[in-house]
Phi, psi and omega in degrees: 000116163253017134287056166275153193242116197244152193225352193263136188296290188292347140330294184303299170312298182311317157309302163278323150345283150313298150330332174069036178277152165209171181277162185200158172231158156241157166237126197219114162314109154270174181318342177293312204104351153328096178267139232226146174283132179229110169275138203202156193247160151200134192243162205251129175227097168080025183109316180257165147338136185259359178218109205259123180286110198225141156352277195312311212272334187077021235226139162174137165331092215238179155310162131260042198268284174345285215296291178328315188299317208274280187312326173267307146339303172274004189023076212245169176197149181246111172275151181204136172241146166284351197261356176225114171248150339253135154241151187226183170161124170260150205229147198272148197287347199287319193317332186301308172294000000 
């Protein structure tokens, strides 16, 4: 199986870890103007970064005591596949029943 779906934090860490990955959060304004956290990994490809975090995007570089903290709040669960390293997707957790 190379889809999976992981929800125990340290699974998850280990995971991205491998990967050469970290947490990250953007903050992104809905139509209220509200701002809402949106969580994201960025991973290191060939030496840089796949997403370089800047001011204008709101994207910045959190614990992971934070990312978790967020992931749970949101009752999130991260699918991951092996056969595209690293693709992700985070997922609401209810979808898992």
């Amino acid at each position: 199986m190379t889809t999976h779906t992981l929800t125990d934090h340290h699974d998850i860490q280990s995971w991205v870890a491998a990967r050469r990955g970290q947490p990250a959060i953007r903050r992104i304004p809905d139509r209220t103007g509200t701002v809402r956290a949106r969580l994201t990994l960025n991973f290191v490809h060939r030496g840089r970064p796949t997403e370089t975090p800047t001011q204008d995007d709101g994207m910045a570089p959190v614990s992971w005591a934070a990312w978790f903290a967020e992931l749970d709040r949101q009752q999130l669960a991260l699918r991951v596949d092996d056969r595209r390293a690293p693709a992700f997707e985070l997922i609401a957790r209810r979808r898992l029943n």
